[in-house]
PAPA-287623 format. One line per 4 residues: number of its first residue (from 1); their letters; for each residue x, y, z of N, C-alpha, C. Coordinates in steps of 0.2 Angstrom, whole numbers. Atoms other than C-alpha are relative to their C-alpha. Example, Ala and Ser with C-alpha at 12.3 -4.5 7.8 and 13.67 -1.06 7.14 Angstrom:
BEGIN
1	AS	4/-6/0/62/-22/39/4/6/0 | -4/-6/-1/68/-5/36/-4/5/3
***
This chain:
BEGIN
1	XXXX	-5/4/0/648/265/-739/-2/-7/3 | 1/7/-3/641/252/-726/-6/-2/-4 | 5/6/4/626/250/-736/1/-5/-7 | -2/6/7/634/246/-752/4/-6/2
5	XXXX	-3/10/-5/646/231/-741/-6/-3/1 | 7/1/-1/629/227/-735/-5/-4/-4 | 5/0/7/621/225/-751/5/-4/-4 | -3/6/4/636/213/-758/-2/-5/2
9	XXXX	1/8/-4/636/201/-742/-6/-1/-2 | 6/3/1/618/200/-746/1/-5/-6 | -2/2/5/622/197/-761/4/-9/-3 | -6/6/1/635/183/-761/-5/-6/4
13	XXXX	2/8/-4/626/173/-746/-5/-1/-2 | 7/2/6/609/174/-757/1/-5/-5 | -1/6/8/618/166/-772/4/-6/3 | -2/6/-1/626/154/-760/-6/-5/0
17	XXXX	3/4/-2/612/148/-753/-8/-4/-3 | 2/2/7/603/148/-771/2/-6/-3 | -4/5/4/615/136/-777/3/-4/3 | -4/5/-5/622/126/-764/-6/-8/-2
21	XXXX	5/8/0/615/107/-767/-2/-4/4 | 3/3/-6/604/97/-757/3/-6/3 | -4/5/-2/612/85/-746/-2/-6/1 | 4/9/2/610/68/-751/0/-4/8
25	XXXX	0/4/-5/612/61/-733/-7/1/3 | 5/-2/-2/599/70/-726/2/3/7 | -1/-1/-5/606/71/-711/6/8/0 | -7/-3/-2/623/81/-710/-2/7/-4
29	XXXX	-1/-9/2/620/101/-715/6/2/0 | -7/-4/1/634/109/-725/1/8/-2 | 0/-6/-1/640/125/-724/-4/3/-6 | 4/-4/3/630/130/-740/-6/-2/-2
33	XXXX	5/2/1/616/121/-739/-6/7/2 | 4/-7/-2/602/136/-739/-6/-2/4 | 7/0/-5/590/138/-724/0/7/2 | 2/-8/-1/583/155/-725/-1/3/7
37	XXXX	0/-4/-8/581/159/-706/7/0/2 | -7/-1/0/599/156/-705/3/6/-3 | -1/-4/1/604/168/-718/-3/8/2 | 6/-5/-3/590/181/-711/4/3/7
41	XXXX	-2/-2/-7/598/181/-693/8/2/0 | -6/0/2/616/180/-700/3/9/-2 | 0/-6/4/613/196/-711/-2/4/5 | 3/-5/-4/603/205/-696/7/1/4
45	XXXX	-7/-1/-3/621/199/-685/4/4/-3 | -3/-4/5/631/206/-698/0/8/0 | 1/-7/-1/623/222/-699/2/4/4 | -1/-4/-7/622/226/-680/7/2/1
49	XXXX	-9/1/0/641/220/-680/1/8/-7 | -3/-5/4/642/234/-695/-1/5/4 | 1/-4/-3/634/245/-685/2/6/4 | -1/-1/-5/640/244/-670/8/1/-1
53	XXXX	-6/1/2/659/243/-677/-1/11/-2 | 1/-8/3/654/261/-687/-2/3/4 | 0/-7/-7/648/271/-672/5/0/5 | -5/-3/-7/660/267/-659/7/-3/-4
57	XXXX	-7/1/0/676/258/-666/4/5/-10 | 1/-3/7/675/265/-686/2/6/-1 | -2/-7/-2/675/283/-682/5/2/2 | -7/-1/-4/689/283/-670/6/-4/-4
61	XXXX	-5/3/3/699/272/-681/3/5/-4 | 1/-6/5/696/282/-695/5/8/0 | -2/-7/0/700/298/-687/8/0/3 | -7/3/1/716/291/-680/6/0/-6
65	XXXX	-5/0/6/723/286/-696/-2/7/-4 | 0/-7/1/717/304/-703/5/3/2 | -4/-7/-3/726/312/-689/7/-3/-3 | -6/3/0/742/300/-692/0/1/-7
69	XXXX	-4/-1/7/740/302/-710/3/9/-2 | -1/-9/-2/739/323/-707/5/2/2 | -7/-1/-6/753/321/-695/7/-2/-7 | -5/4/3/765/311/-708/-1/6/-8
73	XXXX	-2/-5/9/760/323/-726/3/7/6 | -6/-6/-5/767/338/-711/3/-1/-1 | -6/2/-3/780/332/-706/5/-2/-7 | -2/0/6/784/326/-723/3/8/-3
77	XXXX	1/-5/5/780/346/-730/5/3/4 | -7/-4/-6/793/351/-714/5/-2/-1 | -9/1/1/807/341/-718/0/1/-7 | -2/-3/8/805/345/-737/1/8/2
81	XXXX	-2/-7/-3/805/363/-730/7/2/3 | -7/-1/-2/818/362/-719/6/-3/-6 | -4/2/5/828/351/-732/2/8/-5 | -2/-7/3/825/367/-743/4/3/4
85	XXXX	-2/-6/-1/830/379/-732/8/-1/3 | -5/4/-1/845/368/-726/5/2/-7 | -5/0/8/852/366/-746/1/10/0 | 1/-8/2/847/387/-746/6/3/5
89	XXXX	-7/-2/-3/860/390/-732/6/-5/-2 | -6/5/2/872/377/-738/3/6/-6 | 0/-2/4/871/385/-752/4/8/1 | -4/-10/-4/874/405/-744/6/-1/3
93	XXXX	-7/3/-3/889/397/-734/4/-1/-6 | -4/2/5/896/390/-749/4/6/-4 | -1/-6/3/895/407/-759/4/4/6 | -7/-2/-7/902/415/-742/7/0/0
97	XXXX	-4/4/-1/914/404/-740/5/1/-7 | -6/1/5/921/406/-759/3/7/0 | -2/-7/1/920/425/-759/6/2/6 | -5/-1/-4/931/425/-741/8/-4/-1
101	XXXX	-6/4/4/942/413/-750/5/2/-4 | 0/-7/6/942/427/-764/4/6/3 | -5/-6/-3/947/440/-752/5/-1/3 | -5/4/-6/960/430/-741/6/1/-6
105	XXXX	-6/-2/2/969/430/-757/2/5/-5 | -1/-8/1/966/446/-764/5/3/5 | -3/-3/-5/974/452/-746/6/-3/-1 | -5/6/0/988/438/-747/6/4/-6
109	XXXX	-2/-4/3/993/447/-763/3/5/-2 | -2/-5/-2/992/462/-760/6/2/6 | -7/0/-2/1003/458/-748/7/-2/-3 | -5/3/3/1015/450/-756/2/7/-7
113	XXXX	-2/-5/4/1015/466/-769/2/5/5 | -3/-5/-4/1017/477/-754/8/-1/4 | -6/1/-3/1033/467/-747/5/1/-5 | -3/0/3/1039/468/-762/3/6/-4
117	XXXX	0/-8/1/1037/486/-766/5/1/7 | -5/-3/-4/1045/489/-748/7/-3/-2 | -7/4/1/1059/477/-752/5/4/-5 | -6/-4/6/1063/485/-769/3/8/3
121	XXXX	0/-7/-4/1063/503/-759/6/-2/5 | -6/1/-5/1074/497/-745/5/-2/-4 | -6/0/5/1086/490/-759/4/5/-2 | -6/-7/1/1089/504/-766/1/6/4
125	XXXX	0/-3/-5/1089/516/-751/7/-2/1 | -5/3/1/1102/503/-748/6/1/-4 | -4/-2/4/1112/504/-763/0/9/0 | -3/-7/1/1111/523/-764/3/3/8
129	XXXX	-3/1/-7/1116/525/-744/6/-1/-2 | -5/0/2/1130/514/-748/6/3/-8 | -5/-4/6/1137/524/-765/0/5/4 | 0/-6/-4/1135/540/-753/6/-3/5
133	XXXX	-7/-1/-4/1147/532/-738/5/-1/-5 | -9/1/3/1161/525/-752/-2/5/-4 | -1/-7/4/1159/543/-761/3/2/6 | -5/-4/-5/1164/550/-742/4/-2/1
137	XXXX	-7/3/0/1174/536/-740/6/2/-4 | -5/0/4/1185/538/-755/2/10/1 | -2/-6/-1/1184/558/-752/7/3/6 | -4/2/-6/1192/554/-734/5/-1/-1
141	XXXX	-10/3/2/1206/544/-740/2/4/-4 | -5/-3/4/1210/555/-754/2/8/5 | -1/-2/-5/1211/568/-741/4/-2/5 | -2/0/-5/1218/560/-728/8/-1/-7
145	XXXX	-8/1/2/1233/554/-741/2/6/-2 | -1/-8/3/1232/573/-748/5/2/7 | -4/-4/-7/1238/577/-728/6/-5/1 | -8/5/-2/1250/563/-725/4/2/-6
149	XXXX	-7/0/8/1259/566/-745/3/7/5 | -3/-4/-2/1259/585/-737/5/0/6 | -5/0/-7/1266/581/-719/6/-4/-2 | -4/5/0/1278/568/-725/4/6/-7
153	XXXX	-5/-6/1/1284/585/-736/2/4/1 | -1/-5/-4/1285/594/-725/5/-2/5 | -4/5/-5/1294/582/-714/8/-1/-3 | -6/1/4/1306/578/-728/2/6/0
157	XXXX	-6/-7/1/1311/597/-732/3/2/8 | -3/0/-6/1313/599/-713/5/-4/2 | -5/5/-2/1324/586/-710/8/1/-5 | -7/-2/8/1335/589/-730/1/7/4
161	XXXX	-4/-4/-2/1337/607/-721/2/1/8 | -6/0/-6/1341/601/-703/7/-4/-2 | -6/5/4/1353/589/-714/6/3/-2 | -2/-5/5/1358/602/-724/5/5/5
165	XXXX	-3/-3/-6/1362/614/-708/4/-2/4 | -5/4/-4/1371/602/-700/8/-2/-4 | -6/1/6/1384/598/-714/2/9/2 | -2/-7/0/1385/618/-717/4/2/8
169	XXXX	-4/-2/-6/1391/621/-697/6/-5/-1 | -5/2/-2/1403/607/-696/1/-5/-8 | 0/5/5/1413/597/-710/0/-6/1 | 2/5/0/1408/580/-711/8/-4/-4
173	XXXX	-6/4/3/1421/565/-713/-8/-6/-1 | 5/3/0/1413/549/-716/-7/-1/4 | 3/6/-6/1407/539/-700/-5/7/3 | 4/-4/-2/1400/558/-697/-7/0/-5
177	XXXX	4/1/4/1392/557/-713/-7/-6/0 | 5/4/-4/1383/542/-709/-4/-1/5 | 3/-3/-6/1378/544/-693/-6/7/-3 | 4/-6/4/1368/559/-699/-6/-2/-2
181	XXXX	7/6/5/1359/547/-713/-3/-2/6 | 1/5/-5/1356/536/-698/-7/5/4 | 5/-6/-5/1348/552/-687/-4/0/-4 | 5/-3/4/1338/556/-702/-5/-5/0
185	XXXX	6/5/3/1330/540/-707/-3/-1/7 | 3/2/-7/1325/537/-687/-3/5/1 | 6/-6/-1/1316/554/-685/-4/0/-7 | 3/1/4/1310/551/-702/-6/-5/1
189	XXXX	6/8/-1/1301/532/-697/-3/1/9 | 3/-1/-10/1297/542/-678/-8/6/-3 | 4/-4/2/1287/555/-688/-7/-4/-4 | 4/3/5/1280/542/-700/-5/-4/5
193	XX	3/3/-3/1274/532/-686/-3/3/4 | 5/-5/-2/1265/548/-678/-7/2/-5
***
């Protein structure tokens, strides 16, 4: 590599100093006017200067930008990595996250069929419970009126033969007559109110 640069600048300041024209003044030397011991010591400058550039500063430069460029395709092939591996759990989370979304309202559901099954169940628990009390109920009142129709006949025939008994002992004029009625209906509204 440093020989072929080497072998251009030769090159170049050869064919300047080939073709550069002679200076009509005589005096005044311009940059291309060719005087071979100048070219000669320039080239030998040049080269040292390559030399001495490619042992000690060339190398280390080199290896620098090596290691920097080493360092940057890594880091690169680690954040394309991690980027992967980043999208791959994004990605798991997402499916996760839809399937728990999935159960949440699978469970939701199912509750809602279960509140609803209890519902209808205590409904009708409800409704047959209450057709059971108004069956006792209605048993109870026609019994209970079944005992008061019988007490209230029993009360009456009692009373028609204390009414009846009392006429038979003594005869009755009106105001007796009356009176009596009177007794009767007031132990009748004393019993009724018992």
């Amino acid at each position: 590599m440093y020989a072929r640069l080497l072998v251009i600048v030769i090159a170049m300041v050869a064919g300047m100093a080939g073709s550069a024209p002679a200076s009509e003044g005589g005096d005044q030397p311009t940059l291309f006017t060719g005087d071979l011991g100048n070219v000669f010591w320039s080239l030998v400058t040049f080269g040292a200067v390559l030399v001495v550039l490619g042992k000690f500063a060339w190398k280390p430069i080199l290896t620098a930008l090596q290691k920097r460029e080493d360092f940057i395709r890594e880091s690169l092939a680690q954040a394309k990595k991690d980027r992967d591996e980043a999208e791959a759990r994004l990605k798991e989370y997402s499916q996760k996250l839809t399937a728990a979304r999935a159960e949440a309202t699978a469970i939701v559901d199912e509750g809602r069929r279960d509140a609803d099954a209890v519902k209808r169940k205590i409904e009708q628990e409800a409704k047959e419970e209450a057709a059971r009390i108004l069956e006792r109920s209605k048993r109870e009142i026609g019994i209970a009126t079944e005992t008061a129709i019988k007490q209230l006949y029993e009360l009456s025939g009692r009373l028609a033969t204390d009414v009846a008994s009392r006429i038979i002992r003594k005869e009755l004029n009106s105001q007796e007559h009356a009176r009596l009625i009177n007794e009767s209906l007031e132990e009748l509204s004393r019993a009724a109110r018992n």
